[in-house]
C-alpha positions as CSV (number, residue, x, y, z in Angstrom):
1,X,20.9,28.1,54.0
2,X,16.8,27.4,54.8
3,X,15.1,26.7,51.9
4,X,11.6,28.7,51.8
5,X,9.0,25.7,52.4
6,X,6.9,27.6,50.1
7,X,10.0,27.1,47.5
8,X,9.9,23.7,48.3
9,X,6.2,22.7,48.1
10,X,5.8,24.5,44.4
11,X,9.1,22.3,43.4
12,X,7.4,19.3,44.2
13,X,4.0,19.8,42.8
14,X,5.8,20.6,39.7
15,X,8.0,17.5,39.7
16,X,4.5,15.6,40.8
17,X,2.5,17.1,37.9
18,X,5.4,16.2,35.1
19,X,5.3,12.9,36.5
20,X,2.1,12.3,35.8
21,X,1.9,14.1,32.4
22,X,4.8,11.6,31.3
23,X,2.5,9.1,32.8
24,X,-0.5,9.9,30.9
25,X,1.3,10.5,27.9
26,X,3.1,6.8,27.6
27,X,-0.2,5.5,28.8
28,X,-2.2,7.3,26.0
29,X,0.5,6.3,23.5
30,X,0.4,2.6,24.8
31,X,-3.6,2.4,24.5
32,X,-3.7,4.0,21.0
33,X,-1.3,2.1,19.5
34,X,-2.8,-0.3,16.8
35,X,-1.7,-4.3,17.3
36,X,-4.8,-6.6,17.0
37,X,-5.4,-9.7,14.3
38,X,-8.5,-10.4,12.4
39,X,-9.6,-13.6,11.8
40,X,-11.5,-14.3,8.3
41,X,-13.4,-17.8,9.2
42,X,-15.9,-19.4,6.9
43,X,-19.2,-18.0,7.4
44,X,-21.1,-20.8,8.3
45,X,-18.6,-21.2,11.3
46,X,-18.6,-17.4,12.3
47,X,-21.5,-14.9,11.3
48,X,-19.2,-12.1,12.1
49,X,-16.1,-11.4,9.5
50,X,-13.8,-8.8,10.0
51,X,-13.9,-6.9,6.3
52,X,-15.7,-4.4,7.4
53,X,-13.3,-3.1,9.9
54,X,-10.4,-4.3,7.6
55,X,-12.0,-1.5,5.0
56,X,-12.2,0.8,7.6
57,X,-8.5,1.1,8.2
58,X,-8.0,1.3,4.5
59,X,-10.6,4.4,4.5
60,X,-8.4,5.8,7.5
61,X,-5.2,7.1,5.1
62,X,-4.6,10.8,4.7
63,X,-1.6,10.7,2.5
64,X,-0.9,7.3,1.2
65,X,-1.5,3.8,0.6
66,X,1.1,1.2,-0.4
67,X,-0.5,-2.2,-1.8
68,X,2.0,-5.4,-2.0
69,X,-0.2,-8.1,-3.1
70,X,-0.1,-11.1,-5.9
71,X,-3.3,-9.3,-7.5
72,X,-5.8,-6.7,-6.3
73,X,-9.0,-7.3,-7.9
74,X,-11.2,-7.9,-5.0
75,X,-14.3,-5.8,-6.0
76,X,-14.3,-4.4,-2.4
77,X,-11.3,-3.2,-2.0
78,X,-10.3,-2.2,-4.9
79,X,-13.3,-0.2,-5.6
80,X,-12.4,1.7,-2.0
81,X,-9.5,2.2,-3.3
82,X,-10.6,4.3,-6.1
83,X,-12.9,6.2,-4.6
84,X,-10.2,7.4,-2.2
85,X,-8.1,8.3,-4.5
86,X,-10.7,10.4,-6.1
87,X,-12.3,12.3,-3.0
88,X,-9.5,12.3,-1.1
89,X,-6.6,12.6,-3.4
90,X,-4.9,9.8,-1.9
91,X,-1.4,8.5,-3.5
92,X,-1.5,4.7,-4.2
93,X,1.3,2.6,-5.4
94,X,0.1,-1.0,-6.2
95,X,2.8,-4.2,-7.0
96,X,1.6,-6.7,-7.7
97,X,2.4,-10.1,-9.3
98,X,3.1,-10.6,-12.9
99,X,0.0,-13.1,-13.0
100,X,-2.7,-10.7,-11.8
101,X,-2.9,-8.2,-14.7
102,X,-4.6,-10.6,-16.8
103,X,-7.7,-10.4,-19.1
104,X,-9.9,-10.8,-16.1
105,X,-8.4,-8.7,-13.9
106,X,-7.9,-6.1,-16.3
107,X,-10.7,-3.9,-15.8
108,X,-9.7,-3.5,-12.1
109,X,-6.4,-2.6,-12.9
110,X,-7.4,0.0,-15.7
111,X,-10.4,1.3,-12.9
112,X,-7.1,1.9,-10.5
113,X,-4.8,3.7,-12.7
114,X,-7.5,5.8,-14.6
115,X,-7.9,7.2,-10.9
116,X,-5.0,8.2,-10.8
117,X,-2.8,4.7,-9.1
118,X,0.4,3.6,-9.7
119,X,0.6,-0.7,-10.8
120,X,4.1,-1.6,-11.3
121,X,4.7,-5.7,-11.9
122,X,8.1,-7.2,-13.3
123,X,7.5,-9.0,-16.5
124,X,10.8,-11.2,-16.3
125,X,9.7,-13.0,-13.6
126,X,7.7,-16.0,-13.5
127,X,4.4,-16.2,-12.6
128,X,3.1,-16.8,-8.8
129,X,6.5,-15.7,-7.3
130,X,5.0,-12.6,-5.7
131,X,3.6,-13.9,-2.1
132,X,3.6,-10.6,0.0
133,X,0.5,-9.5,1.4
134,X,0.7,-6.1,2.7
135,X,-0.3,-2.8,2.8
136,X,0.5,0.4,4.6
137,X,-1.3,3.0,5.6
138,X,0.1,6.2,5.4
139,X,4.0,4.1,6.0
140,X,2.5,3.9,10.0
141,X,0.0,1.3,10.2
142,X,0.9,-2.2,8.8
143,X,-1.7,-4.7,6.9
144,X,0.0,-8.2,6.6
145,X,-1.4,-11.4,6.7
146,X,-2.9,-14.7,4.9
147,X,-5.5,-12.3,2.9
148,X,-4.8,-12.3,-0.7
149,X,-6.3,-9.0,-2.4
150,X,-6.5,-10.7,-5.5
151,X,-10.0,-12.4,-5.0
152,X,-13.3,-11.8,-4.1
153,X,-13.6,-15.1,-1.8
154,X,-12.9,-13.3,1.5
155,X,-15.9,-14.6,3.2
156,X,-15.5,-18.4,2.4
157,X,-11.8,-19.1,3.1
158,X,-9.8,-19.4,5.7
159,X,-7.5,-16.2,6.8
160,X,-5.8,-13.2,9.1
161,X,-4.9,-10.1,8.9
162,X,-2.5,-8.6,11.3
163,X,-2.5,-5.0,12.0
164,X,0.0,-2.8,13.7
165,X,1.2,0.7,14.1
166,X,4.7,-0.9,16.2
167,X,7.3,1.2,14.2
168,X,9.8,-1.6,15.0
169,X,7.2,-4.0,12.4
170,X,6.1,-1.1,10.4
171,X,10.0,-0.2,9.1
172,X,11.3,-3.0,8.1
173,X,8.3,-4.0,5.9
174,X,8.0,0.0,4.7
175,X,12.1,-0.6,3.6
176,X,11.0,-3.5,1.9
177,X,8.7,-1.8,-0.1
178,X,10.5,1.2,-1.4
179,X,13.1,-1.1,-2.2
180,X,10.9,-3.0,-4.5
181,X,9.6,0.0,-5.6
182,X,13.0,1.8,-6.6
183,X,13.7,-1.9,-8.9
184,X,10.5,-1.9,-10.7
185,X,11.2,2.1,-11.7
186,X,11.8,2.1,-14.9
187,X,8.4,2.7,-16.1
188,X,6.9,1.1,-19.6
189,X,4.3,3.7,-21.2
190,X,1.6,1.7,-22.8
191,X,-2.3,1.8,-24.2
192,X,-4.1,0.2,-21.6
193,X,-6.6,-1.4,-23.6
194,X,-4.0,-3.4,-24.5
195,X,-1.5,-5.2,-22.6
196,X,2.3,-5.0,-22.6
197,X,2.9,-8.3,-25.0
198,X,7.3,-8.3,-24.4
199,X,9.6,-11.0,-23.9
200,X,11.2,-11.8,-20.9
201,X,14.6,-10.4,-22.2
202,X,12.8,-7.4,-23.0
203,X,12.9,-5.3,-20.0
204,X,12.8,-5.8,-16.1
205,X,9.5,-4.1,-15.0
206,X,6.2,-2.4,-16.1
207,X,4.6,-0.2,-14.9
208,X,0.9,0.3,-16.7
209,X,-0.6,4.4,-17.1
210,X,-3.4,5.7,-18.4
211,X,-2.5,6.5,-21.6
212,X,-3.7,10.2,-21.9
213,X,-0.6,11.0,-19.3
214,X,1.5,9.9,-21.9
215,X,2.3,13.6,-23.8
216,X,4.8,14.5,-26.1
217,X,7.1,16.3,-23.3
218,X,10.8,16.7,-23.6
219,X,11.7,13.0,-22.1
220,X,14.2,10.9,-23.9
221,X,12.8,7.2,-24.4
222,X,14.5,3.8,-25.0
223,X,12.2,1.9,-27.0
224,X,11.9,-1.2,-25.9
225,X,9.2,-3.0,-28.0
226,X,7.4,-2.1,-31.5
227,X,3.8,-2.7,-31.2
228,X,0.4,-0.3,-32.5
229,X,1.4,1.6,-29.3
230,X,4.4,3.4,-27.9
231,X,6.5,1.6,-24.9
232,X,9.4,2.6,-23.9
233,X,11.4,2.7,-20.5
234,X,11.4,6.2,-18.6
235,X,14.8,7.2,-17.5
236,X,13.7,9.8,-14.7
237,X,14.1,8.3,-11.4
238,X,10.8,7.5,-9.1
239,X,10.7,10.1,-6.2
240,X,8.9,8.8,-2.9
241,X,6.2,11.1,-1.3
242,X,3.4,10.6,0.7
């Protein structure tokens, strides 16, 4: 049987053409795809610094932001953070070590969850043994580096920031996160203009809310501690959406 060369020639211009679409699509995913690493240097030994374009990624979510950091009260960042939150509805969920809600760091931590963030730290733990520093981006681009959130001093030390959209380095650290999430869930309900004061035996996380979200609704509560304010564990369990 003679195949009609007319048959033939439209067979293999549409075998060329999906070729090259596959082409142009793996090239285009290849070129978009986010892997680079900033490099913080002291000022006087680089007049160009990276925050800037460190910001802008932040600036970049849609849905989410997930903070891992020993404290986040870089004035910067944290004040992005709010104002995302507040034009663009963002949902951000902050851990953060034990030793960065302090009396000077409070007012950043208040700002944060009065826009509407959640801070989650474990009180049982001694201080300085959180040492992540992440974030991600809507769970597909991944912040991780030497930068420490917790201070404003960006400019005069020396650091990196590695960023990536590489789903085979965004998962693991995005696993790691809900994970620590799902063990600081049981949330403690407390005035924030006044901090938590609980023993270590007390309870295993905290997580600090403005206290106006704390109404009377029809949620059984463990109390945990008897100060001038209410704190008690929630038994509902934390639901993850971006």
């Amino acid at each position: 049987m003679r195949l009609n060369p007319l048959v033939l020639s439209s067979a293999a211009a549409i075998a060329i053409t999906c070729a090259v679409s596959a082409a142009a699509y793996f090239y285009k995913s290849r070129t978009t795809e986010i892997n680079e690493v900033m490099v913080f240097c002291k000022l006087q030994y680089n007049a160009y610094n990276y925050f800037d374009k460190l910001i802008s990624f932040i600036d970049a979510a849609k849905k989410s932001v997930n903070v891992c950091m020993p404290g986040i009260h870089n004035p910067a960042i944290q004040g992005r953070l709010v104002q995302l939150i507040k034009k663009k509805n963002i949902k951000a969920r902050i851990i953060i070590d034990r030793s960065g809600y302090n009396e000077s760091t409070e007012f950043f931590i208040k700002e944060l969850i009065e826009a509407g963030a959640e801070v989650k730290y474990k009180i049982n733990e001694p201080m300085f043994t959180m040492q992540h520093k992440f974030c991600l981006v809507d769970d597909r681009i991944l912040m991780t580096g030497t930068l420490n959130w917790g201070n404003d001093r960006s400019c005069d030390h020396w650091n990196y920031v590695y960023i990536t959209s590489k789903l085979q380095l965004v998962e693991p650290v995005k696993k790691e996160f809900y994970q620590m999430w799902d063990e600081y869930s049981s949330n403690i309900y407390c005035a924030h203009s006044e901090r938590p004061k609980v023993n270590d035996s007390d309870t295993e996380t905290v997580e600090i809310k403005n206290p106006e979200e704390n109404t009377d609704e029809s949620v059984e509560y463990e109390t945990v501690v008897e100060t001038q304010t209410h704190i008690g564990t929630e038994l509902t369990p934390v639901e993850h959406t971006i």
